[in-house]
N, C-alpha and C positions, 0 to 999 in steps of 0.2 A: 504494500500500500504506500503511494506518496508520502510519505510523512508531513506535507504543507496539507494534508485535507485531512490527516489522521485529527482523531478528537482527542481535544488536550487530554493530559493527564492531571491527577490531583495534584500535583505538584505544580501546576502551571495555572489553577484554576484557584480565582477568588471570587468566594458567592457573596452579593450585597444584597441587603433585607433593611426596609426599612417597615418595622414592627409598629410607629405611630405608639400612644398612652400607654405605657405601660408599668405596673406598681414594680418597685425596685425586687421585692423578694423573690415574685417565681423568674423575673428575669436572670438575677443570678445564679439560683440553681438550675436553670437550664443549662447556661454556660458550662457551673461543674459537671451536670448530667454529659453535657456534650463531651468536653474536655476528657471524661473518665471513658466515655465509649469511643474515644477515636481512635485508629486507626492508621497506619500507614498512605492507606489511599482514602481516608478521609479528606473531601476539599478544604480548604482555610475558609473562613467567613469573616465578614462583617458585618456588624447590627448596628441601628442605628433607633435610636428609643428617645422618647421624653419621659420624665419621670414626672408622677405625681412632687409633692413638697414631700423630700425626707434628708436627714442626715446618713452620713456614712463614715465608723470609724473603721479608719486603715487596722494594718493586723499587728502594729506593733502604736497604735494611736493612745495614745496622753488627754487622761477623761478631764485636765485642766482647760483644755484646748475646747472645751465646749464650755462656752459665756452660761447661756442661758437657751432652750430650747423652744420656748415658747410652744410649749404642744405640739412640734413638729418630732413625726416618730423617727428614732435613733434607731441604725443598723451598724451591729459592731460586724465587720466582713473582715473577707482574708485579703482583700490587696494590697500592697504597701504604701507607705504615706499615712500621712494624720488623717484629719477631718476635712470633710467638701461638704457641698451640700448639692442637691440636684431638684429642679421643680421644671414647672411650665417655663414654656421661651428658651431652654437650655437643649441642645446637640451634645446629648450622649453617645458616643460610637464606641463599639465593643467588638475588640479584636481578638478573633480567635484563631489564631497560626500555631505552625506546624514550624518552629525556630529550626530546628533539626536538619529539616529537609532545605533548610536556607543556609544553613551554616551557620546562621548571625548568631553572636555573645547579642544578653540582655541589654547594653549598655549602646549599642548599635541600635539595635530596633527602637530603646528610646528614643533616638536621634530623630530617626526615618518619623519617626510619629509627629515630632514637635516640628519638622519640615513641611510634613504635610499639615500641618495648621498653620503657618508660615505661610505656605502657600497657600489655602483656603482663606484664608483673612484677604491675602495680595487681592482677591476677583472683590474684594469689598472697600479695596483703597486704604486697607489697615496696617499699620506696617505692627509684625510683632516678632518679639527678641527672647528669647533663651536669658536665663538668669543662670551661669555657675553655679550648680549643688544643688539649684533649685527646680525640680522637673515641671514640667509647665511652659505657657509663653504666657509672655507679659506685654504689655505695651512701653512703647518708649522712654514713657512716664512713667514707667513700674509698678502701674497697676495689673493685676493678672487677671486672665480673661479667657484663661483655658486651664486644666487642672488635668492632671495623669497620673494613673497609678495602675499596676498591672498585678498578674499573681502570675508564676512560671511553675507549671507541674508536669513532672516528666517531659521535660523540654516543647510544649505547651504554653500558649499565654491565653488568659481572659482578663477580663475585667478592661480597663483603655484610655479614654479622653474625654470631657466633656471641654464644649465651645459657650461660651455665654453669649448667646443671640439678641434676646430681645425679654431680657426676663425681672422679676420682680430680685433686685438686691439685698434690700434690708435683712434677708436671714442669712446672709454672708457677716454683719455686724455681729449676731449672735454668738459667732465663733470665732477662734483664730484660724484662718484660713491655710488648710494643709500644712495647718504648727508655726503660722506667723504671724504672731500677737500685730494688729495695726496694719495688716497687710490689707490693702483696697481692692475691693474685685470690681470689675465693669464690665460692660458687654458691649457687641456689638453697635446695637442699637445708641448705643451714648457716642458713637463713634461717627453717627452719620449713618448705619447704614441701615436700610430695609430691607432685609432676609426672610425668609422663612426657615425654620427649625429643621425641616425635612433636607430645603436645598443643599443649607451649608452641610447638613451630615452627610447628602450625595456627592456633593462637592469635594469634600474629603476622603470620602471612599476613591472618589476617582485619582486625586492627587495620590493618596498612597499603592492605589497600583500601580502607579507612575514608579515609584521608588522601589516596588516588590519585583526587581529585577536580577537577583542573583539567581542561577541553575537553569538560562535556556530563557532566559529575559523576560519580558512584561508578561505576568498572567492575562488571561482571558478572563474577562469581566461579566459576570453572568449576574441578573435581574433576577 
């Protein structure tokens, strides 16, 4: 068979989902559901979610790091990093690859992540920068406007990025954001732009397939 009309293999194939409202809990245990059932020729995925209003503490998160909750429910989880918080107006994308089959160290794919939000801001005229030590992008002004934290099981990631679109802030004061007391979050929308929650999480999907180019170059993009 030609191998230019052969159908990709899983290792060349990234599935994007965008899942629309979804509560943080059974989305999470889907991902470890999925992560515990995959497979060598399981495809890599992307999800892209809006969360109702909840907190989330990382797996090694500092219960000082939460001000006050204001009745918004707490999810202690396994990703790394402190405390976020995730509600309406926010681009959650959750990546779940196959590191192994890419080669990539954890500290690499962090990169490729915080590039492809780099580049998803750029379609919105945002310019956003990387802080040293600090995973995330921030704006120029050092306020932070995107948030990452990942889990890596048996060379495996879930958990990923959320984008601040167009969303309600004030429950970013409630805490110190991913363990930085006085740290500012802002979105999108403070910025000038008019998004949708959906686009920018398709828009990111597409930028990081951009960069999911090691072993036989860009995957194939499947809906």
């Amino acid at each position: 068979m030609n191998s230019n009309h052969a159908e990709p293999t899983a290792v060349h194939v990234l599935n994007w989902q965008w899942l629309g409202r979804q509560d943080y809990l059974p989305t999470w245990q889907a991902m470890r559901a999925l992560t515990d059932a995959r497979d060598a020729t399981t495809p890599d995925q992307i999800w892209g979610v809006e969360h109702p209003p909840v907190f989330t503490q990382g797996q090694a998160g500092r219960p000082e790091h939460l001000l006050d909750a204001h009745g918004v429910p707490i999810v202690q989880t396994d990703r790394g990093g402190q405390i976020t918080y995730h509600g309406p107006g926010q681009a959650v994308i959750y990546l779940l690859l196959d590191l192994r089959r890419r080669h990539w160290m954890v500290r690499e794919t962090v990169q490729r992540i915080e590039e492809a939000v780099i580049r998803t801001l750029a379609h919105w005229s945002i310019e956003g920068v990387r802080h040293p030590g600090a995973p995330g992008i921030y704006l120029a002004s050092s306020e932070k406007i995107s948030a990452l934290g990942l889990k890596v099981r048996n060379g495996c990631t879930y958990h990923g990025v959320a984008i601040n679109v167009a969303m309600d802030l004030q429950p970013f004061t409630w805490i110190n954001p991913c363990g930085y007391a006085g740290l500012r979050t802002l979105d999108m929308a403070s910025q000038g732009a008019n998004a949708a929650v959906e686009q920018v999480a398709a828009t990111f999907a597409e930028e990081f397939a951009a960069l999911w180019q090691t072993q036989g170059g860009e995957p194939t993009m499947r809906p």
